[in-house]
C-alpha positions, 0 to 999 in steps of 0.5 A: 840156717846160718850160724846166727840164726842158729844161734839166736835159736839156741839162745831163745830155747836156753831163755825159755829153759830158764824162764820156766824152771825161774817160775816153777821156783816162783810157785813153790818158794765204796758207794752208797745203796745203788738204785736198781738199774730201769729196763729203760737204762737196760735199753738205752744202753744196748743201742750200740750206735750210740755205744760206739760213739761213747766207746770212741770217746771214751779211748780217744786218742788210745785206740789201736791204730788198725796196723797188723803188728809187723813181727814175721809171720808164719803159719800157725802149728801152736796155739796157746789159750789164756783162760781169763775168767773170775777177774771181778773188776771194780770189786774195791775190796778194803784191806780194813775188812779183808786180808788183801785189798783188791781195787782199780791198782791191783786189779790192773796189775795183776792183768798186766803181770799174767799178760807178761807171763803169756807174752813170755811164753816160748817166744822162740816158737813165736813166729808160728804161734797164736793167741786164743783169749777166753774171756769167760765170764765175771769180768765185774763184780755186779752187786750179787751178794750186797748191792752196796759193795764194790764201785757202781756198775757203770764204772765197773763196766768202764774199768773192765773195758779199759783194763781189757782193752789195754791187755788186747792191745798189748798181746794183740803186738805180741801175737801177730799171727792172730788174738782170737777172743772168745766170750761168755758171760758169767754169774756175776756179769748178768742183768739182776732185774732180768736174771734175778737168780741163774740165767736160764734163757737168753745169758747173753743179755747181761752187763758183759756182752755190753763190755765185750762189745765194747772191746769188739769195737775197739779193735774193729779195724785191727787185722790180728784181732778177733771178737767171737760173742756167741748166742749160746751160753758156751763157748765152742771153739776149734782148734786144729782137729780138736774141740774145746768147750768153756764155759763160765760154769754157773749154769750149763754145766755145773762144775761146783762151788767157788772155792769149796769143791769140784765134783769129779764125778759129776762133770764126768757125766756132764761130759759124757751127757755132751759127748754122746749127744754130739758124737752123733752129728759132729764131733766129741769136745777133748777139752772142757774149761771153766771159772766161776770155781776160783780153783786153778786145776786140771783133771784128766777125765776117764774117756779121754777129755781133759777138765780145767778149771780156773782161779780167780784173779782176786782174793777172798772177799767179804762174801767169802770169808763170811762162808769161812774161806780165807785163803787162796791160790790167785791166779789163771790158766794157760795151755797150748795145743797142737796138731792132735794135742788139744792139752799140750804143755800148761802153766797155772799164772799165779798173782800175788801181793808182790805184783800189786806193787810192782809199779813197773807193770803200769806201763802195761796196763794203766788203773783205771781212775775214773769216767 
């Protein structure tokens, strides 16, 4: 290695230094009644010939050009994974009702901000790292608790597909080795008319495998990117020899409540449950990570597994201050693996008012105005 490569080395890891010590600092210091959606409009919508055209015109002009970013490549020794769950786009929270708004400019700038925070993680390890985006579910609002709030579903779906679409682009150049998106659908993203209450059969028939379609089409043609949309309502991914199982945590595997408790004991045996049945064919899972519980945490269970749940990109709404709860941890989690390590180092992303005005992070993520 040359003086100057050496050099640009040491730079890199004192920056690194200093950008997490900085962030360990920063931790502590409207719509009428919509009219209930037809199985005729379900239908119409999945045909997905129809859909990628509606996907083309919708980002004419802004798809990504198909090129693989041209930053150097090596082979992959790191992997970091972004759970992103729990982000409730077209929530349109009102600050009349609420302590903190949470709309098409928040919602957009709190993505952008936890997108920089991954594409400034170890950046001197870039060259052998890749991205494991975890797309875990409640990606919109729906119109679960009052089919009044937030904005109408279609344009809810359309918000989540710009937003995502804009943050894949984005890290998709900032991780040349590979964006590998994984995705399950979550309480809030289902098909009421079909799942009135949990989805016990066939999750995957709801509102957001129609948006992680849509982003799949999106990035169809670029090399680094790719959008796994599995059947089952899990999520079962490798990484190196290790195997992590997510999940958005409503149903499957019940973590607990939003923002009310996480039963250790519980998914202590739901864990060993899944182990032992898997340890007979195949391979035990080592992690297990899920939303739905708007907490940000990380328990190591006893035999080993390690459980991370994951926090909610937006506030307390209406729903939840009505149940008492006021307050909250906004935020997401990001881990990394290596060779025999499935949870290596970690970092919980925290968001907050302070992002929501931080006209600079447009430029990474434009808010979504409109069809």
């Amino acid at each position: 290695m040359s003086k100057r490569e050496d050099r640009k080395v040491r730079n890199a890891e004192v920056y690194d230094y200093l950008f997490e010590r900085a962030n360990e600092k920063k931790e502590r210091a409207n719509y009428s009644k919509s009219e209930k959606l037809t199985l005729d409009t379900a239908k119409s919508v999945v045909f997905l010939d129809e859909f990628e055209k509606i996907i083309t015109k919708t980002f004419k002009g802004k798809l990504p050009t198909g090129k693989t970013p041209s930053k150097s490549k090596g082979k992959v020794q790191r992997v970091v994974n972004l759970l992103l769950s729990d982000v409730h786009y077209g929530s349109n929270t009102d600050a009349r009702e609420v302590k903190i708004a949470y709309g098409p400019v928040e919602e957009a700038r709190r993505t952008a901000r936890v997108c920089i925070e991954v594409a400034n993680y170890k950046r001197q390890y870039r060259n052998e790292t890749s991205l494991n985006l975890f797309l875990a579910g409640d990606m919109i609002d729906g119109c679960l608790h009052d089919e009044k709030a937030g904005a109408p579903v279609a344009e809810q779906c359309a918000a989540a597909m710009s937003i995502l679409v804009q943050a894949v682009a984005y890290l998709a150049k900032e991780f040349p080795n590979g964006v590998n998106i994984h995705c399950a659908t979550g309480n809030h993203g289902r098909r009421k008319e079909r799942h009135h209450d949990r989805a016990v059969q066939q999750k995957f028939d709801s509102l957001e495998t129609i948006i992680y379609t849509g982003i799949k089409l999106a990035f169809r043609d670029v090399k680094n990117v790719t959008v796994n949309i599995p059947y089952t309502p899990y999520i079962d991914c490798k990484v190196f020899n290790k195997r992590m199982f997510i999940s958005h945590g409503d149903s499957v595997f019940k973590i607990g409540y939003p923002s009310s408790n996480i039963n250790v004991k519980s998914i202590k045996d739901q864990v060993n449950a899944i182990n032992a049945a898997e340890g007979r064919k195949n391979q035990e899972y080592d992690v297990f990570a899920f939303g739905h519980v708007h907490v940000g945490s990380m328990v190591h269970l006893p035999g080993g597994a390690t459980l991370i749940t994951n926090g909610a990109l937006l506030n307390p709404d209406a729903f939840a201050e009505s149940i008492g709860i006021f307050n909250s941890t906004a935020g997401q989690y990001l881990w990394e693996s290596v060779q025999d390590h499935a949870v290596g180092d970690s970092r919980f992303i925290q968001v907050s008012e302070k992002d929501d005005k931080d006209r600079s992070l447009d430029a990474i993520i434009k808010p979504y105005t409109g069809l």
